[in-house]
MARSEVEX-305765 format. One record per atom (N, C-alpha, C, O): x negated, z negated, y negated. Coordinates in pm, whole numbers, padded with zeros to 5 digits, always signed. Each point is the difference from the previous one (the first is absolute). Example, Ala and Ser with C-alpha at 12.3 -4.5 7.8 and 13.67 -1.06 7.14 Angstrom:
% MARSEVEX-305765
-01319-00780+00569 +00089+00000-00119 -00090+00000-00120 -00104-00066+00002 +00139+00138-00107 -00082-00006-00119 +00077-00073-00109 -00051-00017-00111 
% end
This chain:
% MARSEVEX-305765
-02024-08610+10181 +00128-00025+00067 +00026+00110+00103 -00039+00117-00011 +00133-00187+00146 -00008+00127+00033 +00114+00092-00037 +00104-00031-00060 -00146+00163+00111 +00132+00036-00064 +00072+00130+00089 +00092+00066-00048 -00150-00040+00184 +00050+00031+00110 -00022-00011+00102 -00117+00033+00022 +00194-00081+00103 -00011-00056+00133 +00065+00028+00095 +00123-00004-00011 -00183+00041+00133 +00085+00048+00129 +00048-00133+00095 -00092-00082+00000 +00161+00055+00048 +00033-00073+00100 +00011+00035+00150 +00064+00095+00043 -00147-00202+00045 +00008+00042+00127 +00001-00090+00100 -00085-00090+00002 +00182+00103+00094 +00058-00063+00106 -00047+00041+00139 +00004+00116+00042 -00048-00222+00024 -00048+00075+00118 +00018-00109+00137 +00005-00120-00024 +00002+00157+00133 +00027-00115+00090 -00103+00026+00068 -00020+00122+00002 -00096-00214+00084 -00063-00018+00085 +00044-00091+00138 +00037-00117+00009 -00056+00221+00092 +00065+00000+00084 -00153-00033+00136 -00087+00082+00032 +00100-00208+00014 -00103-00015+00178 +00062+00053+00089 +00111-00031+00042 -00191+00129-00001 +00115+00114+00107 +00004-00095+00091 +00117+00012+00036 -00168-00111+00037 -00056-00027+00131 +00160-00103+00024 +00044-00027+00112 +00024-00019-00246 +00145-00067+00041 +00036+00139+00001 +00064+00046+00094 -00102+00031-00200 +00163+00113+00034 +00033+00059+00088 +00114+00038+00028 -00236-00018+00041 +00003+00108+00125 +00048-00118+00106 +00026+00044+00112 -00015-00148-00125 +00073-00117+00083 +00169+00002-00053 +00091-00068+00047 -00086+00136-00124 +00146-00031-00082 +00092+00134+00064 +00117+00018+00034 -00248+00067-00040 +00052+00161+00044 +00042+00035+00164 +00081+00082+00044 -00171-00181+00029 +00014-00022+00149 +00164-00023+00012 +00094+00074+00031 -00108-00238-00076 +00174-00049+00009 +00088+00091-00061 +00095+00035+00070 -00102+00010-00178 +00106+00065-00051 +00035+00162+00001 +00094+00068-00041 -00186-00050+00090 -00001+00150+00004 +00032+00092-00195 +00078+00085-00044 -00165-00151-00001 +00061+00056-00139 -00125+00094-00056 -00102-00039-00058 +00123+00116+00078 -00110+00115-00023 +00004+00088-00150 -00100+00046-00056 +00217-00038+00016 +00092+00121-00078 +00121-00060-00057 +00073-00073+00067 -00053+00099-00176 +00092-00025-00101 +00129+00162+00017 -00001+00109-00058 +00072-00152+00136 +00122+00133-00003 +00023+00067-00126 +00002+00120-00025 +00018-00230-00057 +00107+00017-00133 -00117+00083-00085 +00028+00033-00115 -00091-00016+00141 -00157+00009-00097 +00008+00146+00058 +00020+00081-00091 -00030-00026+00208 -00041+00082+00098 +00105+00097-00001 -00025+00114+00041 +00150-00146-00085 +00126+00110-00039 +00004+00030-00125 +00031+00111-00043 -00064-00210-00027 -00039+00058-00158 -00084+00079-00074 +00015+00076-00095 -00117-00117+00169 -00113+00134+00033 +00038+00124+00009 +00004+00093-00080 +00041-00115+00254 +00034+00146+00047 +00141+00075-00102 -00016+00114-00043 +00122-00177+00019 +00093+00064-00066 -00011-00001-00210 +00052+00064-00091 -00119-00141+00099 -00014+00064-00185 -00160-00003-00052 -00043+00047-00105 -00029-00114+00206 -00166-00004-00067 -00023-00071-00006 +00068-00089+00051 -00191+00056-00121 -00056-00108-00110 +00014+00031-00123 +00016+00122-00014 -00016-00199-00113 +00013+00055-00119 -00111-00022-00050 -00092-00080+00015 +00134+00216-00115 -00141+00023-00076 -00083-00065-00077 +00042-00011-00115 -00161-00045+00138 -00121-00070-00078 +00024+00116-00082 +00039+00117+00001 -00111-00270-00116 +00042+00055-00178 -00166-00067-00053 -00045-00115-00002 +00002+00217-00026 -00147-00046-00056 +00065-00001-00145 +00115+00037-00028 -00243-00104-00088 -00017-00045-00107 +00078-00030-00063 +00026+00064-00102 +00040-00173+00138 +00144-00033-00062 -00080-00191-00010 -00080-00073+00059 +00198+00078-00206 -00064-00126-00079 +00110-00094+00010 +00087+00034-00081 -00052-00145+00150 +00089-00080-00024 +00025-00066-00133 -00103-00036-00057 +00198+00016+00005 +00047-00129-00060 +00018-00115-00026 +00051-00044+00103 -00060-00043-00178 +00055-00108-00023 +00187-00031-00047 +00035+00015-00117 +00000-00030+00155 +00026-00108+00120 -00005+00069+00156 +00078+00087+00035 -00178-00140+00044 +00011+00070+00158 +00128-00098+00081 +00028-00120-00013 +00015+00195+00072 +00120-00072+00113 +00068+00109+00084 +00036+00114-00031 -00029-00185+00146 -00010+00041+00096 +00129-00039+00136 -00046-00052+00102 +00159+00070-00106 +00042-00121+00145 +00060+00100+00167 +00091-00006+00082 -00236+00104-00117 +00034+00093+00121 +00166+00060+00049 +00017+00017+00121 +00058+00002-00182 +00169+00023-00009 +00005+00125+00021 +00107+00048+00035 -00212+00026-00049 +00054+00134-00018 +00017+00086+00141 -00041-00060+00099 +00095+00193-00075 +00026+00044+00158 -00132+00059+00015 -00080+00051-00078 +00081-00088+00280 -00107+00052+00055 -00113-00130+00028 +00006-00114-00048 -00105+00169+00137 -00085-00133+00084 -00123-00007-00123 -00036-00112-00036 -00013+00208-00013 -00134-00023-00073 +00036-00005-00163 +00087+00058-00065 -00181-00145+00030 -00014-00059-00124 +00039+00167-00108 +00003+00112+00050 +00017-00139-00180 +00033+00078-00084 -00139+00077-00043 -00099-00072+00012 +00077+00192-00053 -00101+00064-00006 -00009-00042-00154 -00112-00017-00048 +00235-00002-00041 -00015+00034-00141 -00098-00149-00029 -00072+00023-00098 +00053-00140+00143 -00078-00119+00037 -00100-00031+00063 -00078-00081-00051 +00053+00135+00178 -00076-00043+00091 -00089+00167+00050 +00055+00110-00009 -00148-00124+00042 -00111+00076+00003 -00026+00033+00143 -00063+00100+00030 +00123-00204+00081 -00005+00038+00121 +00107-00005+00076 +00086+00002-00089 -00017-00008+00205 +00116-00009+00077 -00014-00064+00154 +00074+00022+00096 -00188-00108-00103 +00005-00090+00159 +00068-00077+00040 +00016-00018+00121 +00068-00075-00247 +00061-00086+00038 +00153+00057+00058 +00040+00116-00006 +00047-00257+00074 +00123+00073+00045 +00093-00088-00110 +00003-00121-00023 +00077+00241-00039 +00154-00061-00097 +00072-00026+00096 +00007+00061+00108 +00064-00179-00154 +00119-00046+00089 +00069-00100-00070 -00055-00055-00096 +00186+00019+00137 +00074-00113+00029 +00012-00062+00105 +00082-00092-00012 -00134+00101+00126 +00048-00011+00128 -00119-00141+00067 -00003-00081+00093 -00066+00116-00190 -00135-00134+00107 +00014-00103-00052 -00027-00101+00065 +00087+00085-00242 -00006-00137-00045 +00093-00129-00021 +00108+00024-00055 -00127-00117+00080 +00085-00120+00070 +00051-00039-00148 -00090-00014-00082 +00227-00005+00034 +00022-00052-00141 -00063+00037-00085 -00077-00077-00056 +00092+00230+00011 -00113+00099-00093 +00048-00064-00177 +00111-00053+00005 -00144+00051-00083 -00032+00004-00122 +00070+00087-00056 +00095-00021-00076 -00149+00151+00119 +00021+00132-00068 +00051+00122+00078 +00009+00008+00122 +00015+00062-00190 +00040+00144+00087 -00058+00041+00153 +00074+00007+00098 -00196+00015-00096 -00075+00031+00095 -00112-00057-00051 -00020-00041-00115 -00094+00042+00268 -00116-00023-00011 -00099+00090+00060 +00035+00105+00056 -00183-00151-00068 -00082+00074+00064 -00068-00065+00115 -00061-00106-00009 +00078+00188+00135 -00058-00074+00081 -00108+00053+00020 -00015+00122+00007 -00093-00223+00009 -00172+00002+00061 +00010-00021+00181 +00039-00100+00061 -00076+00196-00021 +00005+00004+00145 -00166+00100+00057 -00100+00033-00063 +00136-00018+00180 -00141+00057+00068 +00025+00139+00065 -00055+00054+00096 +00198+00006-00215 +00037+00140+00008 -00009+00101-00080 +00038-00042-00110 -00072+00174+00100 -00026+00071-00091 +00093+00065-00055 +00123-00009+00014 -00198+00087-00089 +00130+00081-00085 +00077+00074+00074 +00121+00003-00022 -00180+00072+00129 +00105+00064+00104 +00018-00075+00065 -00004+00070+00102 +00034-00214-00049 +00075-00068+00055 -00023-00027+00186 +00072-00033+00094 -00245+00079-00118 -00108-00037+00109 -00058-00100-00019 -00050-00024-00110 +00039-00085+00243 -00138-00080-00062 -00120+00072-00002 -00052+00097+00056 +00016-00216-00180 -00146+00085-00047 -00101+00012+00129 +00018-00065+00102 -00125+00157-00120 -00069+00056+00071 -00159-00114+00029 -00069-00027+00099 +00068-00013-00244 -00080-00138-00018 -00005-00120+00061 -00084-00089-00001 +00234+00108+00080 +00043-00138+00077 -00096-00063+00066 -00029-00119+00008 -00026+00237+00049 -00113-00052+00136 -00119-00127-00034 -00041-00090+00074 +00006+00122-00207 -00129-00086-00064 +00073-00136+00006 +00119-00024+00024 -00220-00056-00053 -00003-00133-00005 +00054-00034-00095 +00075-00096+00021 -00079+00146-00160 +00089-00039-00117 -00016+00106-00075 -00098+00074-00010 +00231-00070-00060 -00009+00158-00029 +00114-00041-00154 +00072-00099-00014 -00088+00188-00059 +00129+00024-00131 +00127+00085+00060 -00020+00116+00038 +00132-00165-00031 +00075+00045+00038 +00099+00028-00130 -00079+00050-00080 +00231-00055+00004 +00039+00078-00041 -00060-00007-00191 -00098-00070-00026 +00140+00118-00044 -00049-00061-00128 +00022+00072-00095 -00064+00104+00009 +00147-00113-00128 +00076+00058-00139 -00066-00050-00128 -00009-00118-00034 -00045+00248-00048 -00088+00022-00067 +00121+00052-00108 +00071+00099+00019 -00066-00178-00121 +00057+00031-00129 -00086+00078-00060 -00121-00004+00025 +00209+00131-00163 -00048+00089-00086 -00052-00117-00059 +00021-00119+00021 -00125+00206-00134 -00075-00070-00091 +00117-00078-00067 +00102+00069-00008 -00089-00190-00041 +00074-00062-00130 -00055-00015-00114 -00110-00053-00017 +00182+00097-00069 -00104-00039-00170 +00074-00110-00065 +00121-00016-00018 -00237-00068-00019 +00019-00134-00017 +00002-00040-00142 +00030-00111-00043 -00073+00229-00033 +00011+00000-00160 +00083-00017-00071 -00040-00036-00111 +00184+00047+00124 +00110+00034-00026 +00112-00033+00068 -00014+00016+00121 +00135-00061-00160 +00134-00054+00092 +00100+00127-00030 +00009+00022-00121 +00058+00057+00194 +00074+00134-00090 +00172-00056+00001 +00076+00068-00069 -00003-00212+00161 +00144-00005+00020 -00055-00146-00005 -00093-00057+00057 +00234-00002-00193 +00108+00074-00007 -00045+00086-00151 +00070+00088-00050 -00162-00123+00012 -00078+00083-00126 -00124-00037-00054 -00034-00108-00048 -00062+00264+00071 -00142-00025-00045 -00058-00037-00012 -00014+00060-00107 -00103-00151+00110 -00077-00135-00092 -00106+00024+00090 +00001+00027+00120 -00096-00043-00204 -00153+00020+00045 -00041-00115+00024 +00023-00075-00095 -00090+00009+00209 -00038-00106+00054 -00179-00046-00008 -00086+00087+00001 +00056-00224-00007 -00072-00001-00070 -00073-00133+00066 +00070-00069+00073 -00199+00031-00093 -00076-00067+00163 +00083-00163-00053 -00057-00095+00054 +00145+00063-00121 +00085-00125-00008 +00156-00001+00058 +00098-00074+00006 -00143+00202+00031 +00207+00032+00111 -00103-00062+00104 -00119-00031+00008 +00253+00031+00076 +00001-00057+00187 +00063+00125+00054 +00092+00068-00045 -00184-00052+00182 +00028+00114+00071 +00009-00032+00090 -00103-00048+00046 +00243+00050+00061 -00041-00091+00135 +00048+00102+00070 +00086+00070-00053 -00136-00037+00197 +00068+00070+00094 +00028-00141+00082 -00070-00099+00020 +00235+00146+00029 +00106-00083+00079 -00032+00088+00087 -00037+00117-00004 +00067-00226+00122 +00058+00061+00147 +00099-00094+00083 +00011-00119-00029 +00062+00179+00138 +00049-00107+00088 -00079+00036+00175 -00026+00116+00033 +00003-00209+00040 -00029+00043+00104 +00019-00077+00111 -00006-00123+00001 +00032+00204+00106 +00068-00097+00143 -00107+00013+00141 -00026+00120-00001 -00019-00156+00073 -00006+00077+00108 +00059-00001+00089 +00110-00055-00008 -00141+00097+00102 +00071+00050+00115 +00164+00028+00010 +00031+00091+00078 +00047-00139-00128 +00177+00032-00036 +00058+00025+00167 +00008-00051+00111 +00013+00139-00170 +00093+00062+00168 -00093+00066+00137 +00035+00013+00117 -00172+00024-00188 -00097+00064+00039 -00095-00118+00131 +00023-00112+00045 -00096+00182-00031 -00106-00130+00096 -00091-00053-00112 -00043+00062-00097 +00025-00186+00131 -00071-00132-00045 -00155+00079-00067 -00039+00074+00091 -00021-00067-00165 -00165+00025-00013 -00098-00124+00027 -00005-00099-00073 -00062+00114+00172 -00098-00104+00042 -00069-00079-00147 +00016+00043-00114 -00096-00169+00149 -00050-00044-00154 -00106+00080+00046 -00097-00065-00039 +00074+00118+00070 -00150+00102-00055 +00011+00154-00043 -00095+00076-00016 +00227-00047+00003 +00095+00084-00076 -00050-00026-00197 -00046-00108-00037 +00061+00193-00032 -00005-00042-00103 +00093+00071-00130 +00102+00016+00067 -00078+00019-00154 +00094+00073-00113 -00118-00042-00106 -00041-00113-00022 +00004+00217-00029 -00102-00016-00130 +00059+00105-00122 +00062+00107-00005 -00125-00210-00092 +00055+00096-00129 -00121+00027-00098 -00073-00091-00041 +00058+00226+00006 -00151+00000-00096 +00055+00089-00089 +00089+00083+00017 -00184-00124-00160 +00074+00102-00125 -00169+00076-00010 -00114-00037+00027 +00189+00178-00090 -00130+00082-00007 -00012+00031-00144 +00058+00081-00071 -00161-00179+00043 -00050+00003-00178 -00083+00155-00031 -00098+00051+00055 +00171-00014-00151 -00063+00172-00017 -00036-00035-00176 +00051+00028-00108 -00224-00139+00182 -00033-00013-00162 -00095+00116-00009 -00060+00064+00085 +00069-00055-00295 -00122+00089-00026 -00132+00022+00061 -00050+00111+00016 -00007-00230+00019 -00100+00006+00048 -00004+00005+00173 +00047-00097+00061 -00094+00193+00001 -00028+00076+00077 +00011-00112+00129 +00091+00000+00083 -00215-00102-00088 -00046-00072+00083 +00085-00144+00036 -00016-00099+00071 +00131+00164-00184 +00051-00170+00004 +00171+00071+00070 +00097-00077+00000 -00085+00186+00041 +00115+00102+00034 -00007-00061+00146 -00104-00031+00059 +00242+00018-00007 -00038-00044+00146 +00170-00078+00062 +00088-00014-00085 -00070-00015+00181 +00084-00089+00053 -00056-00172+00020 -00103-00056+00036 +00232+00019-00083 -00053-00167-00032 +00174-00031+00118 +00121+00027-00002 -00228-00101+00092 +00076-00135+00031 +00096-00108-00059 -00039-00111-00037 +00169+00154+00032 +00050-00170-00063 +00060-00035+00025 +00055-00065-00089 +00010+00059+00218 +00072-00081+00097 +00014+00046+00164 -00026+00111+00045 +00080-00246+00041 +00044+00063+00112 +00068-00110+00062 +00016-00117-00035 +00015+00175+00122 +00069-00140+00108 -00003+00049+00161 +00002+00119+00033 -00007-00249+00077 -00066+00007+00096 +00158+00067+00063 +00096+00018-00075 -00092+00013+00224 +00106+00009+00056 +00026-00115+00077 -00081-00070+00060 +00214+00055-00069 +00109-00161+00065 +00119+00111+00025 +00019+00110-00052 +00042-00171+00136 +00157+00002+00042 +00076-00068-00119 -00020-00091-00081 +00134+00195+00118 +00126-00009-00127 +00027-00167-00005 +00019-00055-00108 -00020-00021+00234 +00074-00159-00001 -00176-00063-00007 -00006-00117+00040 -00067+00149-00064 -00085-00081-00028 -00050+00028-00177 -00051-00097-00055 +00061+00174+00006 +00025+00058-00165 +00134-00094-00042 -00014-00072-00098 +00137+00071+00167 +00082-00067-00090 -00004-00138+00013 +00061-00063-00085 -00132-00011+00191 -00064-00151+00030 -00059+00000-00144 +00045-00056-00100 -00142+00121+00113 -00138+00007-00128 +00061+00013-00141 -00051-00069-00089 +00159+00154+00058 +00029+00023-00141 +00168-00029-00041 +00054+00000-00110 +00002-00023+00242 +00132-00044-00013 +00093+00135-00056 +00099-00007-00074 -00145+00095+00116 +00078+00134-00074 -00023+00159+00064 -00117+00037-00012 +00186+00038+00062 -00026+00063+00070 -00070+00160-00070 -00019+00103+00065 -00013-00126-00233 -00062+00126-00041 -00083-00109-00115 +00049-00086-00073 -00179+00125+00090 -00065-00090-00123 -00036+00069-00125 -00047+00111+00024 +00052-00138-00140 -00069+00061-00137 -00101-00018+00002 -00045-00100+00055 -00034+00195-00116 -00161-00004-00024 -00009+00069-00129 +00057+00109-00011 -00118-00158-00085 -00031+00057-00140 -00127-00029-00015 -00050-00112-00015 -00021+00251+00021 -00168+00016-00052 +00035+00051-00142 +00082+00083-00040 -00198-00180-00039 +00021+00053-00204 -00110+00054+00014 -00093-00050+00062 +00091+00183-00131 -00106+00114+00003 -00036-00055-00164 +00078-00014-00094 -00219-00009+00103 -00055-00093-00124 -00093+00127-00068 -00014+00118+00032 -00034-00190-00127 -00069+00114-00096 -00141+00009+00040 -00053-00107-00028 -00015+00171+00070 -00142+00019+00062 -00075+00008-00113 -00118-00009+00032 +00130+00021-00143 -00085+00071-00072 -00100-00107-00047 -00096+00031-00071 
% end
């Protein structure tokens, strides 16, 4: 069974629209990103830290980058401000800006990884809220998500992509690695709610027992 797993989010980005996107719009740099920086930092990466069961998450908290006590990296941008009829508190936006609030430097290539949030390890052995209980390969383990594109932001071409891979940290050495298990292409916000009739969709991957 498994019994700890990283999660990872990543957007792939064809420069050859963006740098067509970047012409028209002149959007180079994220301000809000670029004062937060300069006036309080980045916050501090937190190595070897073990998540929990129950994980949740609805980005609420102050400031542009993801929570350190959770997340392992800080590329993405926190906000309220990009998403059209949000769900939740805040979200995370996947864009083709960095943590200091430059576009990436990668832009230039033909296709490149642009932003992407890497969850702490989670241990999957055990549930600790609302009390204790050791879990066992006949529980269900699902990671939820909600996801939109484009919102308030510019459209992502369909050769745009949002991928999600879990990183199995089995005993055995050779079988340790990032696994693929989902993604979705890029569409415009009014062509997503044609398609699903809803302007944030659920996605539930069940993390099954490998063993």
């Amino acid at each position: 069974m498994i019994r700890q797993i990283s999660i990872f989010f990543s957007s792939i980005i064809l420069a050859g629209t963006l740098q067509a996107q970047e012409v028209i719009t002149g959007l180079q740099f994220n301000e809000t990103i670029r004062q937060e920086v300069k006036q309080k930092g980045k916050p501090a990466l937190k190595q070897s830290v073990h998540l929990m069961l129950p994980f949740f998450d609805d980005f609420s908290g102050d400031g542009v980058f993801p929570s350190p006590n959770q997340w392992a990296d800080n590329h993405v941008f926190i906000n309220s401000d990009y998403p059209v009829f949000p769900i939740t508190t805040g979200v995370a936006t996947f864009d083709a800006i960095d943590e200091n609030g430059r576009l990436y430097p990668q832009a230039g290539d033909n296709r490149f990884r642009a932003d992407y949030l890497t969850s702490h390890p989670i241990r999957l052995d055990s549930v600790f809220s609302p009390e204790p209980k050791a879990l066992t390969a006949a529980d269900s383990v699902i990671l939820s998500f909600y996801f939109q594109p484009e919102g308030l932001g510019f459209p992502p071409a369909e050769t745009d992509s949002l991928v999600l891979e879990f990183f199995h940290d089995h005993p055995v050495d050779s079988l340790k690695g990032w696994v693929k298990v989902w993604s979705t292409p890029g569409m415009t916000l009014n062509a997503f709610f044609a398609l699903h009739n809803t302007y944030f969709k659920r996605v539930a991957i069940p993390i099954t027992d490998t063993a």
